[in-house]
N, C-alpha and C positions, 0 to 999 in steps of 0.2 A: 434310282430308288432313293426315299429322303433317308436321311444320318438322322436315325431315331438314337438320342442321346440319352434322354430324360426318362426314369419311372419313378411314378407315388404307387407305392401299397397301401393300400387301405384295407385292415385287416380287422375280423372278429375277434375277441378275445379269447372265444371258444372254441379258436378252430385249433384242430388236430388234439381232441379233449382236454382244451386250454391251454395246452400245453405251446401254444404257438409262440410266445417270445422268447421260448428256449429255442427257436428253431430260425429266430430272425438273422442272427448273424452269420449262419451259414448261408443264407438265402442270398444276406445282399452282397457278400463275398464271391461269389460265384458270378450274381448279375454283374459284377464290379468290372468281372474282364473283359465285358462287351461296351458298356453303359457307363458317360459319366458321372451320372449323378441318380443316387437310388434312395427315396427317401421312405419314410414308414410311419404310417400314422394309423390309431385305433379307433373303433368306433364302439365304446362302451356304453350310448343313450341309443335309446328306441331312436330312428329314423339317423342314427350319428353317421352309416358311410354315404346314406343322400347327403346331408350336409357337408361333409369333409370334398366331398365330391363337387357338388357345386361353388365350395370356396375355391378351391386349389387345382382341379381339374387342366383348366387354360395354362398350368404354369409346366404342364408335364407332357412330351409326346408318346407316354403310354401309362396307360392308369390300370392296375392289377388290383383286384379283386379276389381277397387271398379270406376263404370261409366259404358259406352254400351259398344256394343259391337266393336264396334272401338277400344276403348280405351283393351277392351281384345284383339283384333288381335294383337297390339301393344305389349301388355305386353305375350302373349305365344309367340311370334315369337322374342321378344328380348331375351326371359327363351332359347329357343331352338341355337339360334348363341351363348350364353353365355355357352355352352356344358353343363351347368346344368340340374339336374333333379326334382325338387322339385315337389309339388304338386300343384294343381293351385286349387285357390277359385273365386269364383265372388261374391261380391256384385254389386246388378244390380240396377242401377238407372241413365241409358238413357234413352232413347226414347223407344225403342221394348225392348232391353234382350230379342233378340230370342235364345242364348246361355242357359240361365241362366232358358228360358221357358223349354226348352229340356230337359234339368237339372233336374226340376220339383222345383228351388229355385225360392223362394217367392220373390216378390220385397217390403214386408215389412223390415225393416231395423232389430228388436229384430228376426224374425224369419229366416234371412236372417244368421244373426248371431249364431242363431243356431245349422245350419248345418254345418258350420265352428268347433264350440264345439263338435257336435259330429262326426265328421271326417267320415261320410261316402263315399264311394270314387267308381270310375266308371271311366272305359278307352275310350273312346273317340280317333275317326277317324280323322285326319288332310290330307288337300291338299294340295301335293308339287308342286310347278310350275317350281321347281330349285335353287328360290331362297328368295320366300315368301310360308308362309304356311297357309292355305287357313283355317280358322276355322269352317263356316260353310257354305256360298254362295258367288256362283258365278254367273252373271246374266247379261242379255243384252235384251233389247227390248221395247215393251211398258210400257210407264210410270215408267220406271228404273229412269231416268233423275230426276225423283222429290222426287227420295230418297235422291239424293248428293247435290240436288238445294235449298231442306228446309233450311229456316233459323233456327239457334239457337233459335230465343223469339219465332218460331211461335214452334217449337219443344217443348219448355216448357210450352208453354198456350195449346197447342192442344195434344200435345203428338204423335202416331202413327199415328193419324188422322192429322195431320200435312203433311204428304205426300199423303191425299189420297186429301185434299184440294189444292194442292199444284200442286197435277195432272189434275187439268183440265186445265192449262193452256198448256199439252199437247196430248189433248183428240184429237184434230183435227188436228194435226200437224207432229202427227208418222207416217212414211214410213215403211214398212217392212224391213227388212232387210236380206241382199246377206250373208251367212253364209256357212262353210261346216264344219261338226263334224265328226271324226273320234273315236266311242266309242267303246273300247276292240275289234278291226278290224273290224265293221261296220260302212260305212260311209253314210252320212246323207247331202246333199246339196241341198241349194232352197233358198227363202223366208223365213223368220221368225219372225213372230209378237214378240215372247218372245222363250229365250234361259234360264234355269234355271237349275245349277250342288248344288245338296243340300243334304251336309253332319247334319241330324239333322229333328226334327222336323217345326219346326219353322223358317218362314219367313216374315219378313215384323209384326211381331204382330201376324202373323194368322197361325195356326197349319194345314197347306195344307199335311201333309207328317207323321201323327198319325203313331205311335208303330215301326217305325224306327228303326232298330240295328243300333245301334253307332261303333260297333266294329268288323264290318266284311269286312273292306278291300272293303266297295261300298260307292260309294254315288247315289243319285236320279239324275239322268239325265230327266231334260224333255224340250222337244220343241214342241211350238206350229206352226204351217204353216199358211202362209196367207191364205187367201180363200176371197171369192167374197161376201159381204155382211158382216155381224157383225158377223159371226158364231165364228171367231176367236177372237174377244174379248168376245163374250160370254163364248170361254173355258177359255181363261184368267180369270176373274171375279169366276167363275163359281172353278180353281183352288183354289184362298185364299177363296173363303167363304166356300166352301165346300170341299177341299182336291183332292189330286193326282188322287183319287179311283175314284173320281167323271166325269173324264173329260178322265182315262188311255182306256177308251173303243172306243173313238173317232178316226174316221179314221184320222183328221186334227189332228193330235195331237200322239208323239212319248214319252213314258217313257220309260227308262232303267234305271237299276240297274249296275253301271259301275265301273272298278275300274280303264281305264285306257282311257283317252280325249284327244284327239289334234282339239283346236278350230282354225281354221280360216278366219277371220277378214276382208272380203273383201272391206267394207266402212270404217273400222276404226273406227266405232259403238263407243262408251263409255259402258264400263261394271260397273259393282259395284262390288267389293271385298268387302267381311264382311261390306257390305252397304259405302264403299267408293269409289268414283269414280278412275277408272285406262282406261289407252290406250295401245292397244295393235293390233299387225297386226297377232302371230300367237301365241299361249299358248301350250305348253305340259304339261300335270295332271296327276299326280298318288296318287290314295289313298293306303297308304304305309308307313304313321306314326300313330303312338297315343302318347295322350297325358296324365297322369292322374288326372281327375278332382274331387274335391270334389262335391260331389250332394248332394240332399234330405233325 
């Protein structure tokens, strides 16, 4: 096994409700008795833990990801342009850590700490687009908007429920949307209430996508279709509280297991990457990388 010596954290300022450099010196106190050298750095600018990432990456054999999951796409996708390979950890203390739920790591901070100490480790599926890699979703449709629209305080006081509050300001307001998907040579065009590519357990907080392989080259494809009456948001709804299996028997409604997507964009929709909002008129996806994370 290699003598992993080295870690950089690279941390949000807002994690654990900002309050995270009150929490740094216990952190690296603890790394201290495995690890010789534990260093800590923050990323206060829009895209700061990609860039902290791809400067310093190569100089650490494990690079921790201490904030959500944002702040993780940032830090594996600046590790991956840095030609580096180290290992990556999460400490998870955003909003969801749907990563970090996948994982099976804890968002208490000693036990979080933990699984860092004991190094257990798990390959993990990434999505290439060309030129971002895709951590765990990719998403477009109803009530997407009020993942990227939540404020920060209401993020902290409500937490994952912060976007489900946040969403009825667009309950009455969504149009379906003109879509065509092309998944491993089937293609798929119409209407679509919700578009969802999900490498991972977890989305949104809620485990729609149980006992998932992380590492066989798919992710979950699923589309819901409009239809006449609420039937369509009923599979929506009906998806996060009760999972894939729940809603995959429904004529309105399309799952695949895919490893190879060409979306196109005919309204110019807003998507969420790793719950960040992106614009885009046409994507090409291949699940075609891993990455190695530490887990539980």
């Amino acid at each position: 096994m290699k003598n992993y010596s080295s870690i950089l954290i690279i941390y949000n300022p807002n994690a654990i409700k900002g309050k995270i450099d009150e929490f740094l010196p216990q952190i690296k106190q603890r790394l201290l008795l495995r690890y010789e050298v534990v260093d800590c750095m923050t990323s206060p600018k829009t895209d700061g833990a990609l860039n902290l990432a791809i400067k310093h990456a190569g100089k650490y054999d494990i690079v921790i990801s201490c904030g959500g999951d944002g702040t993780l796409h940032q830090v594996i996708n600046g590790v991956l342009k840095n030609g580096h390979n180290p290992l990556i950890g999460v400490l998870p203390f955003g909003t969801c850590n749907d990563v970090a739920s996948t994982l099976k790591i804890p968002t208490e901070l000693d036990k979080a700490i933990d699984c860092i100490l004991r190094l257990n480790t798990t390959t993990y599926d990434l999505i290439y687009d060309g030129n971002n890699y895709i951590i765990y979703a990719l998403a477009t449709g109803y009530l997407t908007k009020s993942t990227f629209s939540a404020s920060n305080n209401a993020k902290r006081k409500f937490g994952r429920f912060a976007y489900f509050l946040n969403s009825l300001k667009y309950v009455f307001k969504f149009k379906s949307l003109p879509i065509s998907i092309t998944a491993d040579g089937e293609r798929f065009h119409g209407s679509f209430i919700y578009f969802m590519l999900l490498n991972g357990e977890y989305a949104g907080g809620f485990n729609v996508n149980k006992g998932e392989n992380l590492s066989n080259n798919k992710a979950k494809m699923v589309l819901i279709k409009k239809t006449k009456g609420i039937g369509g948001f009923v599979n929506f709804f009906k998806l996060f509280f009760f999972g894939v299996k729940s809603i995959r028997k429904s004529k309105n409604v399309i799952v695949r297991d895919v490893g190879n997507v060409t979306i196109e964009n005919h309204s110019n929709a807003p998507f969420t990457m790793d719950g960040e909002k992106i614009n885009f008129l046409k994507k090409d996806l291949t699940v075609n990388s891993q990455i190695t994370f530490i887990t539980k």
